[in-house]
N, C-alpha and C positions, 0 to 999 in steps of 0.2 A: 831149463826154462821152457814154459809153454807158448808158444805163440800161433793166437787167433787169427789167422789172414784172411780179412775180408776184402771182397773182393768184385768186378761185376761179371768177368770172365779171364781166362788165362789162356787164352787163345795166344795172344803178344808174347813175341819172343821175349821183350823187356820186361812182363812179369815172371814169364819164368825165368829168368833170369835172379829179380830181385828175390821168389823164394826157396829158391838154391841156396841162396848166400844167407839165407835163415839158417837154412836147414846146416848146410855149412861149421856153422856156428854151435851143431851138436844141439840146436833145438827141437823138441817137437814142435811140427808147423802143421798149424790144422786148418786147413783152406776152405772157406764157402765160399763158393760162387752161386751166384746169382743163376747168368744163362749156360744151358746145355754145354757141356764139353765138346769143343767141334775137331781137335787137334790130339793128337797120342802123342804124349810126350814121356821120355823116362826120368821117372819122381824116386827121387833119392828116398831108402828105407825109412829114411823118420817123416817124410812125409804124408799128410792124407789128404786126399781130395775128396770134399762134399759137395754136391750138387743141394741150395739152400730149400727148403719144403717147407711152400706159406701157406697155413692154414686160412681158413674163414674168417673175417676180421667179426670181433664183438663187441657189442659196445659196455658198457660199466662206468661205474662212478671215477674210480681209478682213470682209465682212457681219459675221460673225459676231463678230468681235473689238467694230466699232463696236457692235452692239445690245447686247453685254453691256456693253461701257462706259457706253450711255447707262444699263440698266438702275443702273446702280454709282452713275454719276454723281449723282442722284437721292437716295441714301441712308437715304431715306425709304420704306423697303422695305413699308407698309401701302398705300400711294397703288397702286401697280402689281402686289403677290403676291397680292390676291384676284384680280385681272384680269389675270394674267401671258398668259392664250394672248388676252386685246386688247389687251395693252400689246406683244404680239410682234408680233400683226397690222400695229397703229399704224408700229413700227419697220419692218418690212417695207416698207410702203408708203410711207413717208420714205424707204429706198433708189431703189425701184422712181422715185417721183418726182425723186429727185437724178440717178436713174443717165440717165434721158431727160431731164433738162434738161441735163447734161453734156455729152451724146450729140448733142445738138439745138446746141448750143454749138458745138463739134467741129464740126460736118458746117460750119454758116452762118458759119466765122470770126467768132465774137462773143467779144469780149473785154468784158466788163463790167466798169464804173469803180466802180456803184454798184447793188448786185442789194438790188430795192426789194420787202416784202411789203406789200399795203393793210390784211394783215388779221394777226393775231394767233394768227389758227388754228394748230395744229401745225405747226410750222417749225421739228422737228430736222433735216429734210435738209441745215437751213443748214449743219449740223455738217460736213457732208461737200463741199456746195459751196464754203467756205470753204479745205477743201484743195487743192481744185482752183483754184478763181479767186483766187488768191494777190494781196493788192493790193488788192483790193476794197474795196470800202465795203457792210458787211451792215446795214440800217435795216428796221422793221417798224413801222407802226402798228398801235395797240390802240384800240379802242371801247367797243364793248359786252357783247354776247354772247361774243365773243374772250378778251375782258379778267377778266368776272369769274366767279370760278371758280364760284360757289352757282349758277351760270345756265347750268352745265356739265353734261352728261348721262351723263357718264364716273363715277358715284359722286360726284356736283358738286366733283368735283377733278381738274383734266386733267393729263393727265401728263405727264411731259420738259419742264419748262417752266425747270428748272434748265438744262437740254441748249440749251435754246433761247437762253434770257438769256446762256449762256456764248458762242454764238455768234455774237450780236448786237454789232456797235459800238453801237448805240443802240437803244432803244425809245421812241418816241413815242408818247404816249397822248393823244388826243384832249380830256382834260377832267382838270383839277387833282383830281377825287375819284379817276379813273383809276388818276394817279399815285402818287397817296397810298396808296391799295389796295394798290398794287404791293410797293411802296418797303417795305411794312408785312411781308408775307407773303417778301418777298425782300431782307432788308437788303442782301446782299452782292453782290447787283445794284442796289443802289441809284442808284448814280453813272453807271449807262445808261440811268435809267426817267426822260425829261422830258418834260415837256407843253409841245403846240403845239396849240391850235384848229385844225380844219379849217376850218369857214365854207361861205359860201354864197354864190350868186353877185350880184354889183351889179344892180339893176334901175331903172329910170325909177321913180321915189313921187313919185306925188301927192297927196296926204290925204284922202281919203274920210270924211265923217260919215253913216252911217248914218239913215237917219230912220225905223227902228222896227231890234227887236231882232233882230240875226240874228248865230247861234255859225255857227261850222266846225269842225269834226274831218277829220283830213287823217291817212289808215291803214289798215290791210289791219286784214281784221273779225278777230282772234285772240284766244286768252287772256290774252296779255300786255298788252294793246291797250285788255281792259276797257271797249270801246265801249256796251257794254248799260248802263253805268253812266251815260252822258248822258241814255240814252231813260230811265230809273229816276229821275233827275232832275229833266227835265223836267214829271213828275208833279205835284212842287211847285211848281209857275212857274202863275202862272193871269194874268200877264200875255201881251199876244200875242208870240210868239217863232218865228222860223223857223230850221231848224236845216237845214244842208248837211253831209252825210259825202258823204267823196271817199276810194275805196277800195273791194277788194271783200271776200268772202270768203276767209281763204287758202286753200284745196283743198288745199295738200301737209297743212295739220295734221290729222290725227285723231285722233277719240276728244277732243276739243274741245268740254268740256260748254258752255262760254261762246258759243257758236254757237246754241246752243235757249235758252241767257237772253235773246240779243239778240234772235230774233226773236220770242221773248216780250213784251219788251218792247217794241219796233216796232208788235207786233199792239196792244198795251195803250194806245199811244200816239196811236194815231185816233181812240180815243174821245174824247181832251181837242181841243176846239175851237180851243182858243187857241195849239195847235200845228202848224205847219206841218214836216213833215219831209220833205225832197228825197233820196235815195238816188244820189248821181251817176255811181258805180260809180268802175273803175281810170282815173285820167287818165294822159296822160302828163306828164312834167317841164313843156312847154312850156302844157299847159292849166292846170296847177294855178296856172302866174303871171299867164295871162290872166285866171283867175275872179278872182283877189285884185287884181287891176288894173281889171276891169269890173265887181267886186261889191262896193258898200260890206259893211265885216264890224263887228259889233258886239268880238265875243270869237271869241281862235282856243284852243280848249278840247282837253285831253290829260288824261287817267285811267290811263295804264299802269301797269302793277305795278312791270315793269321797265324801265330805258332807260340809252344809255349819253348820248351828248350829242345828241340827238336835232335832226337836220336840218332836220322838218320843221317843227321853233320856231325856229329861224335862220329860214329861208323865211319864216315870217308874219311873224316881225321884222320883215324887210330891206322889208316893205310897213305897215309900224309897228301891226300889227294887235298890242292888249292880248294877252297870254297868260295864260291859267287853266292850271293843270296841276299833277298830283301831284308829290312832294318825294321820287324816285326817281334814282338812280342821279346822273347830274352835275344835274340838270335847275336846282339851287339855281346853277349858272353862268349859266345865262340867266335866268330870271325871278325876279328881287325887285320892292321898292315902284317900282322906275325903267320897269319893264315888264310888270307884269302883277300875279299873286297867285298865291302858291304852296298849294294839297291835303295834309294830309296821305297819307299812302301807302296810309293802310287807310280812306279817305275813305270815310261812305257817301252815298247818293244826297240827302238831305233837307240833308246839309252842301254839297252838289256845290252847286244851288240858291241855297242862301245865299250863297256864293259867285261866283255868278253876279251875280245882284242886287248885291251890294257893291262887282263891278269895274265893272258898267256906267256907272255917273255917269264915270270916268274914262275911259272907253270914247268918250265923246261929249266929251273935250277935245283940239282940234287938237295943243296942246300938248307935252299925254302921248303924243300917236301919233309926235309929232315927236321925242318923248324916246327910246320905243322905238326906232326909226328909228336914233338916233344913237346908244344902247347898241349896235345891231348894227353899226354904221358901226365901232365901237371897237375891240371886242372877235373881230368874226364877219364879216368882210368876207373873201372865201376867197383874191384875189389880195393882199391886203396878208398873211393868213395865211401865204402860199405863198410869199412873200420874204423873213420871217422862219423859215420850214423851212428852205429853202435855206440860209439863210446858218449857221443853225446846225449843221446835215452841214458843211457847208463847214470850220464852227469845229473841227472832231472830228479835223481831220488835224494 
C-alpha cells in the first residue's frame, strides 16, 4: 500500500513516531511537509520525505467554481462574510496546496491507496485531491488545537470544516472528549468522527521510589502551559521539594504576559530554602526517557489551561510516574484515582500545593506506580494503538 502523509512538519518526536508504524506496516510512506526540516532523523528504507513546492496561485473558472462551492457549502454565512477576503485567502491556498501535491503526484508516479493528514488543520484541498486520487482512502487525525474550535484564532471558529468532514472517509480524534465535541457541533458528520488513542512508545520500567520530594513539569514555558503556576505553588510547600522543568521558552509567542509571571515567580522562589528548582532547558525525545529512567520522580505535575490528550502524561505514565494535572481538554482519559489526581482548570496556586501533598503518600506506593504503569499498558501503549487504527481504516472499505 501506498501512503500519502501530509503533514505540517515532523520535527515532533510523535510524528515520527506515527510514520515508522506506517512504514512498519511494509508501506510506502510518502511524506510532504509543509515547513523546512529542522531535525535529522533516521527514516526507514521505504520511507520519503518531501519538502511540499507551492507554485503561483491562478485563478480559472475551475478555482473559482470550487471556492464558491466551498463558500455555499458551509451555509453558515456569519462564520466566513465578516472574514470573506481570509476565508478567500484560506481557499486560495488550499488550491495552491492540492495544485502541487497533484503536480508532485504526476511528476513521481504516486498513486496513493491512503492520503493520510496527522493534523486537523485546514484540509479543504482534500476536496480537490479526492477528484483527482479516485479510490483512495482520505483519513485525518484530530487533537488539540486542530480539533477545538474556542482554541481557534480565526474568530475562535475555523472555517470549511463542513468542506472538510465532507471529504473525509474518516476522522480520528485522538481522545473520546475529541469526539464528543465533534459529533456535537457536527451531527451530520457524525458517523466519520471516531476515536482511536495515539500512545506512546513501550520502554524498559523499573519502579523507582523516590527518597525525598521531587515534581517534573515536562513543556515549552507558554500561556497555555501556565508553568508559573507550579513556582506560585511551591510557595506553600515548606516541606523539602525539588522541582525539575524540562522545556524552554517558546520564542515564536509574543506579547506572552505569562512569560514575566514565570520569571516572577522563579525570582520569588529562591528565597524559600526548602526549594530546590533545576531549569533543564529543551531535551530531546531520547533524554526526556533517560531522566525518567535515571531520576526517581515523586509527581509528574501539568497546569495547562488548554490540552488535547497530551503526550507528555502518556510518557510519564508509561514510567508509572503519579500524575497531577488540570481537568482540561481530554486530560480526565488519563488521570483518575488509578493514576494520579485531577486540578480543577481555574486551580489556583495554594490548591496546586494541597494537591500536591495529598498525591505524595500514593506517590511512595510501588503498587500505585505499578497501577499507573498498567493503566498506560491498557489504554496508551502507541503499537498496540496503531493496530487497532489500522484495522479500523481497513474496516471502512
Amino acid at each position: 500500500m501506498t501512503v500519502l502523509y501530509l503533514t505540517e512538519n515532523i520535527d515532533q518526536s510523535f510524528v515520527y513516531d506515527d510514520i515508522c508504524l506506517f512504514a512498519a506496516d511494509n508501506n510506502r510512506v510518502v511524506v510532504m511537509v509543509q515547513e523546512p526540516v529542522q531535525k535529522a532523523f533516521n527514516w526507514p528504507q521505504n520511507v520519503e520525505i518531501h519538502e511540499l513546492q507551492l507554485a503561483a496561485y491562478k485563478w480559472g473558472l475551475q478555482p473559482i467554481l470550487w471556492l464558491f462551492n466551498c463558500l455555499l457549502k458551509e451555509l453558515v454565512f456569519t462564520k466566513w462574510i465578516t472574514h470573506l477576503k481570509q476565508a478567500i485567502g484560506i481557499l486560495k491556498y488550499n488550491q495552491i496546496k492540492a495544485n502541487a501535491i497533484i503536480k508532485f503526484c504526476k511528476n513521481q508516479s504516486i498513486a496513493p491507496d491512503l492520503v493520510y493528514a496527522f493534523w486537523f488543520y485546514d484540509l479543504s484541498y482534500f476536496s480537490i485531491l479526492k477528484s483527482q486520487f479516485k479510490g483512495s482512502q482520505f483519513i485525518a487525525r484530530a487533537h488539540g488545537g486542530d480539533l477545538y474550535e474556542y482554541r481557534s484564532s480565526i474568530n475562535n471558529r475555523p472555517l470549511f470544516r463542513k468542506t472538510q468532514l465532507n471529504a473525509l472517509d474518516a476522522l480520528y480524534t485522538v481522545s473520546q472528549n475529541g469526539s464528543q465535541y465533534l459529533k456535537q457541533l457536527y451531527p451530520q458528520y457524525a458517523h466519520k468522527i471516531k476515536c482511536q488513542y495515539i500512545g506512546s512508545q513501550m520502554h524498559d520500567y523499573i519502579p523507582q521510589l523516590p527518597q525525598s520530594v521531587v515534581l517534573v513539569s515536562c513543556s515549552n514555558i507558554r500561556d497555555v502551559k501556565r508553568v508559573y503556576l507550579i513556582a506560585e505553588a511551591l510557595q506553600h510547600i515548606n516541606i523539602p521539594v525539588t522541582w525539575y522543568h524540562i522545556g524552554d521558552q517558546n520564542l515564536a509567542a509574543k506579547n506572552d504576559p505569562t512569560i514575566e509571571q514565570y520569571q516572577i515567580a522563579i525570582e520569588a522562589l529562591k528565597q524559600k530554602a526548602n526549594i530546590q528548582f533545576k531549569a533543564m532547558g529543551q531535551y530531546s525525545h531520547q533524554q526526556v526517557f533517560d531522566f525518567y529512567q535515571s531520576q526517581a520522580v515523586s509527581i509528574f505535575i501539568s497546569t495547562s489551561s488548554a490540552e488535547g490528550l497530551p503526550i507528555s502524561i502518556m510518557e510519564a505514565m508509561s514510567f508509572g510516574l503519579p500524575i497531577l494535572a488540570t481537568d482540561v481538554g481530554a486530560c480526565n482519559e488519563l488521570v483518575n484515582s488509578a493514576t494520579g489526581l485531577l486540578m480543577p482548570a481555574d486551580v489556583k496556586p495554594n490548591q496546586i500545593a494541597d494537591c500536591i501533598m495529598a498525591l505524595l503518600p500514593k506517590s511512595q506506593s510501588a503498587d500505585f506506580r505499578q497501577g499507573v504503569r498498567r493503566y498506560w499498558e491498557q489504554h496508551f501503549n502507541l503499537q498496540t494503538n496503531h493496530l487497532q487504527f489500522i484495522q479500523s481504516i481497513n474496516e471502512l472499505n
